[in-house]
C-alpha positions in Angstrom: 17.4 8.7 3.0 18.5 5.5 2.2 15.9 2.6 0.4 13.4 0.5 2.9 15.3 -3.1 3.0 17.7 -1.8 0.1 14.6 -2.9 -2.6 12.0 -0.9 -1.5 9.8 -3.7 -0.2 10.2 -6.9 2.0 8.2 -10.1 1.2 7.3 -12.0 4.1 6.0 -9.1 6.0 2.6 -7.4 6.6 1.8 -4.5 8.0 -0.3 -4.8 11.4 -3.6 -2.4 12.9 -0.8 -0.6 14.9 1.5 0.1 11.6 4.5 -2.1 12.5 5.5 -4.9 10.4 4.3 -8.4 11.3 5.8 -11.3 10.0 4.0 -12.9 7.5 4.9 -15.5 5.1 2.2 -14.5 2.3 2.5 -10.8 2.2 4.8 -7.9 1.0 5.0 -4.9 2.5 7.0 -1.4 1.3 8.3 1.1 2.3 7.8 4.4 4.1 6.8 6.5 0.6 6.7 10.5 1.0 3.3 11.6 1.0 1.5 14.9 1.7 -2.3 15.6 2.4 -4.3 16.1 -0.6 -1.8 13.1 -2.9 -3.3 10.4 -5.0 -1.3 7.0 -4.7 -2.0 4.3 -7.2 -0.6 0.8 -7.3 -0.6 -1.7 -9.6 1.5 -5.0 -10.1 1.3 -8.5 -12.1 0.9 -11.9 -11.0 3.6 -14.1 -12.9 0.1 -15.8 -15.2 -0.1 -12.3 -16.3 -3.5 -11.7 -14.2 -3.6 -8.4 -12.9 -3.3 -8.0 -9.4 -6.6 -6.5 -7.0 -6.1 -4.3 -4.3 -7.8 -6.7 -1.8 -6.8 -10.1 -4.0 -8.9 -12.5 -1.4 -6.9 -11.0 1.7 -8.6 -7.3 2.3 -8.6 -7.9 5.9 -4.9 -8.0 5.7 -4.1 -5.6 3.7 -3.0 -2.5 5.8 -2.5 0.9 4.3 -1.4 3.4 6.9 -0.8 7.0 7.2 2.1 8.7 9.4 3.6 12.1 10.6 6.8 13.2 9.5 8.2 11.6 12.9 6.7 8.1 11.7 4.1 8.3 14.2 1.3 6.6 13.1 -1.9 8.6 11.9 -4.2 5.9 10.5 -4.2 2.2 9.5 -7.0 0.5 8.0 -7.5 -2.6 5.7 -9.1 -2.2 2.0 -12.0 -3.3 3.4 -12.5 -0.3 5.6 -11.0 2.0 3.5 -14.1 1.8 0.7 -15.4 4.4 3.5 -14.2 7.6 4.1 -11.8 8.7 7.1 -10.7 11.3 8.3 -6.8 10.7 6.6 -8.4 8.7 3.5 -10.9 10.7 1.5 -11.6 7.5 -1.6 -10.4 4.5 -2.3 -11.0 2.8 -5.7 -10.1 -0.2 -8.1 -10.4 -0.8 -11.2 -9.3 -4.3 -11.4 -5.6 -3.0 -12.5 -5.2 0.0 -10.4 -6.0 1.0 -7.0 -6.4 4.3 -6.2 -6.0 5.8 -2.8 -6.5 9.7 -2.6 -6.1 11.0 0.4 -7.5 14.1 2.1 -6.1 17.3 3.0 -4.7 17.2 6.5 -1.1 18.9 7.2 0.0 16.0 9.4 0.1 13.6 6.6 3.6 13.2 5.6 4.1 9.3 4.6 2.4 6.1 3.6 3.0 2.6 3.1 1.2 -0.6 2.4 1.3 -3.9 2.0 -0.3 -6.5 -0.1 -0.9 -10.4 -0.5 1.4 -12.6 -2.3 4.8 -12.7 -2.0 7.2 -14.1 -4.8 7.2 -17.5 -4.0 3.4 -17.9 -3.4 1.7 -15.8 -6.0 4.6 -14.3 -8.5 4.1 -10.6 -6.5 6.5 -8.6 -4.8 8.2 -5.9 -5.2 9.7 -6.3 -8.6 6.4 -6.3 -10.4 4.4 -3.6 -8.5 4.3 0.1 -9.1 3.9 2.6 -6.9 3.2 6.0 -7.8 2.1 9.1 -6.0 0.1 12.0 -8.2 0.7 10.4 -11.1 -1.3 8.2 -13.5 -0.5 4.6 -14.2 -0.2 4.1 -18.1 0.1 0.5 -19.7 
């Protein structure tokens, strides 16, 4: 397939409780990543004062992650808020303070993800430059 918004994210944008994108002048969101039941996604990024990005970073009720079928039909969307419980797509959810760390359970539907996050480039240094994305895989400094 060919890369979400030729970069692989698109400041500007959130996602919304019904998994579309929303327009949103303080968020980023990415693209459709290839996921299966049972995967652990992590995500990290930096801030341009070298803080290290949170998962919820003062916006957690914004901050969509949401699971699909392989025809894009939404599964599950929740915030990080709701997501320090578990569902029945989203088995944990942790952070760290430089990593979050989404693992999610293991139900055959699940075939993609994607999340957004606050801050886009021009109001907090973030976007998709400086995150990383990974999916069963650690993130190493």
């Amino acid at each position: 397939g060919t890369v979400y918004n030729e970069t692989g994210y698109k400041g500007g944008y959130r996602l919304s409780s019904s998994g579309v994108e929303k327009a949103d002048n303080y968020h980023t969101v990415f693209g459709y990543i290839p996921v299966k039941g049972g995967d652990t996604i992590r995500f990290c990024g930096q801030e341009n004062n070298g803080n290290d990005i949170i998962w919820a970073n003062g916006a957690s009720s914004t901050n969509y992650i949401c699971v699909y079928k392989s025809d894009f039909t939404l599964l599950y969307a929740g915030t990080a808020t709701s997501e320090y419980n578990t569902t029945k797509f989203v088995e944990s959810m942790t952070n760290d303070g430089v990593v979050s760390t989404i693992k999610l359970k293991n139900v055959a539907d699940i075939a993609y993800f994607r999340m957004c996050v606050y801050g886009t480039y021009s109001t907090t240094g973030i976007d998709g430059t400086t995150a990383i994305i990974t999916v069963n895989e650690e993130i190493t400094d």
